[in-house]
C-alpha positions, 0 to 999 in steps of 0.5 A: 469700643465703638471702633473695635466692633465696625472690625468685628464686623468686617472679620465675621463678613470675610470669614462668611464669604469665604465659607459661601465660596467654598461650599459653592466649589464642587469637590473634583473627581476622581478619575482612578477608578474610570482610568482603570475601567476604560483600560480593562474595556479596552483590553477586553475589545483587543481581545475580541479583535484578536479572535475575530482577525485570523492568524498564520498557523505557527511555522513548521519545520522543513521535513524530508520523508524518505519513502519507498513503495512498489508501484515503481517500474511499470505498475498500473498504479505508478501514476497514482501513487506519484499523484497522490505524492505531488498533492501531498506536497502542495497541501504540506509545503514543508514536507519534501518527499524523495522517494525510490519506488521500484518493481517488487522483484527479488532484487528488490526485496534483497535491497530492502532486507539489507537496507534495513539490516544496517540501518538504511530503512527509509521513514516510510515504506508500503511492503509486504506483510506475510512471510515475504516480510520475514527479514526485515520484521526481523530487524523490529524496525517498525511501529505498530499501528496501536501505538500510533493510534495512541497517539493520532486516533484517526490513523488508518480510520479509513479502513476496514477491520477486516482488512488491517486484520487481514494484514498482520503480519505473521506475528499477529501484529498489525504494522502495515496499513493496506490499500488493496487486496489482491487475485492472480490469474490467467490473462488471455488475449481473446483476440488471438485465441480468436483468430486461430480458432482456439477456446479459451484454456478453461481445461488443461486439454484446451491448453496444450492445444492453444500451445501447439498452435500458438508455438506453430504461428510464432505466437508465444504461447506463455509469457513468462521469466523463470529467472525472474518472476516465476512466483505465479506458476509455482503458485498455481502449479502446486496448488493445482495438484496438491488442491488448497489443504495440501497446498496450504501445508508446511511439511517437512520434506517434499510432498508427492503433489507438489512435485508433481505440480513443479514437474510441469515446469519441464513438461511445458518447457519441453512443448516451447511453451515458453519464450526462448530466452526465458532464463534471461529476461525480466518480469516486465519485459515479458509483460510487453511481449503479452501488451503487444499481443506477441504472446498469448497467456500470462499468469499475473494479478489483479495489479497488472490489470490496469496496465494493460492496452487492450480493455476489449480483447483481454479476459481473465480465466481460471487456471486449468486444473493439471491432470490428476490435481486435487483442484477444484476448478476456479481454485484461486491465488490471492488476499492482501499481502501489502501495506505501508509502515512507518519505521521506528527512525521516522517515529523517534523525530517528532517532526518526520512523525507527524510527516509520516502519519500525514502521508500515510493517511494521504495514501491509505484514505477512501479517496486515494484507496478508490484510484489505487482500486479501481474496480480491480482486486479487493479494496481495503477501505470502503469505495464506490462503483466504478462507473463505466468499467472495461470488459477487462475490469469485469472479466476480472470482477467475475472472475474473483467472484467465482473463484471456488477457494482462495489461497495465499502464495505459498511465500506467505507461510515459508520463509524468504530464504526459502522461498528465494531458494525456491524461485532461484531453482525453478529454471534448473527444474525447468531444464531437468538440471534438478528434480522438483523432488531436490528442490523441494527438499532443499527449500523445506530444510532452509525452512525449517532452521 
């Protein structure tokens, strides 16, 4: 018995022990929870990392926009465009550019009118937006600017209402995003007049004068292509002697002042006035002749201006007003008649759109609309003085801000077949082959089909 207990005892010992050592035993942690918590901490500064560590915009897609535009040829703002491109593709080195600019002449807006009628447009061009657009609106290859601005809100932002208005198309429709507006006039080498004592032709006596005398000295009087670029003196021919509401008129047959205006094609003709190949030469070429002070006079516009050599000795004058015209003295040729488009072929890709709009905006911003102005015409976006202005660039200035009237081309209210059929007569009424009278009613019939 007595044996039984000392057992007793050393069990109840044991048990004792062991329930010390277990409650001496801290239980072990749980980690899952930690784990979880350093896991999302850690997700958390990955993430703030990533937000502060700059990344490479994702990569575009090469893009060739095909462009074409005006200032090709000896445009005073060739280089500007030209410019304006090559910065364009260092800022969007995934976009190429191949571009056909070339001189505005009838050749050329033949080329276009058949470029788009079998489907040849490029992705981008600047060309007219008044009647001279007539054949290629037909083709409905263009988008308007509305529904790009549906999409790209800040598309043309930089230009003035007036101005986008002032560029619809004759539809009312506004397609075309301008970058300056325009004046014709009378370009006059001051210096010469100068040297044979001569005024300037403010009046159709002074001129006829200055034509005699130049003709006598084997200046050119008149620099001019009646094959080529007659527009300037049928424009101001007609509105000299119609005056700005007959000129502004589309009749159905030939009105008595127009005729009479165009007549003076042969009078002038018949004086020398003109060069004596002036049924073969070019615009551009008659252009050098004035440049290098071989002739006297040349109608042309505010474009022309800064092509010009000689800022100091060149002046702008109104055209005189032709004996018995209807026109008050400073009548003028002018407004905006160009602007760029985007066709429906770039549109449709979504890469050539997004390269479209970005080079349009290149073109049509403050920045690029102040080069392409320059103190010359109207700017269609609002620009800066420009400092230290030729005597040129202010004759110009002066002489747009004291025109009486303000006309657009006759080329805006007709048709191009018409107007082609028009300017192509114009040697033939130089020459009395045809009266201004057939001419005219020939172009009024093509008009009204």
């Amino acid at each position: 018995m007595k044996k039984w207990k000392q057992v007793l005892s050393v069990i109840l010992v044991f048990a004792l022990m062991l329930s010390l050592a277990a409650c001496g035993k801290k239980p072990a942690a749980d980690t899952s929870t930690e784990t979880d918590q350093a896991k999302d901490n850690n997700a958390v500064t990955e993430a703030a990392d990533s937000k502060d560590t700059p990344t490479d915009p994702p990569a575009q897609n090469p893009v060739t926009l095909m462009t074409v535009s005006m200032h090709g040829g000896t445009d005073a703002n060739a280089g500007n465009y030209q410019a304006i491109n090559s910065q364009f593709m260092t800022d969007y080195p995934y976009i190429t550019i191949e571009d056909d600019s070339q001189s505005a002449d009838q050749d050329w807006k033949t080329k276009i009118a058949a470029d788009f009628a079998v489907g040849n447009e490029p992705d981008v061009i600047q060309y007219f937006t008044d009647a001279n657009a007539s054949d290629v609106l037909a083709a409905d290859k263009f988008v308007s600017i509305d529904e790009i601005k549906a999409q790209y809100p800040d598309y043309a932002k930089d230009t003035l209402d007036s101005a986008l208005a002032a560029a619809a198309n004759p539809d009312g429709v506004q397609r075309a995003v301008p970058t300056t507006g325009y004046w014709e006039g009378m370009f006059c080498n001051k210096d010469l007049f100068d040297k044979y004592n001569l005024e300037l032709p403010t009046d159709w006596d002074k001129m006829l004068k200055a034509i005699d005398v130049f003709k006598q000295n084997d200046i050119v009087p008149i620099a001019v292509s009646l094959n080529n670029v007659p527009h300037y003196w049928i424009e101001f021919l007609m509105l000299s002697a119609a005056g700005p509401d007959g000129y502004k008129a589309v009749p159905e047959t030939a009105p008595e002042d127009w005729c009479k205006g165009l007549d003076m094609f042969k009078t002038l003709r018949d004086m020398g006035a003109f060069p004596v190949d002036t049924d073969t030469i070019d615009n551009d070429f008659a252009g050098e002749m004035f440049k290098n002070k071989e002739a006297a006079m040349q109608l042309d516009g505010s474009w022309y201006l800064g092509g010009i050599p000689d800022q100091d000795n060149t002046v702008l004058v109104s055209f005189p007003v032709i004996p018995g015209g209807k026109a008050q003295p400073g009548s003028m040729v002018g407004g905006i008649s160009s602007g760029f488009y985007i066709t429906k072929k770039a549109w449709e890709d979504p890469d050539k759109r997004d390269a479209a709009v970005k080079f349009v905006m290149a073109h049509t911003n403050s920045d690029s609309v102040q080069k392409y102005w320059n103190g010359n015409g109207q700017a269609a976006a609002a620009v800066k003085a420009v400092d230290n202005m030729t005597p040129l660039g202010i004759s110009g200035m002066e002489y747009s801000q004291a025109a009486t009237s303000i006309s657009s081309p006759t080329d805006s209210r007709i048709s191009q077949e018409a107007y082609n059929t028009l300017v192509a007569g114009i040697v033939d009424v130089s020459t009395g082959k045809k009266t201004s009278k057939d001419l005219l009613d020939e172009v009024l019939a093509i008009n009204a089909k």
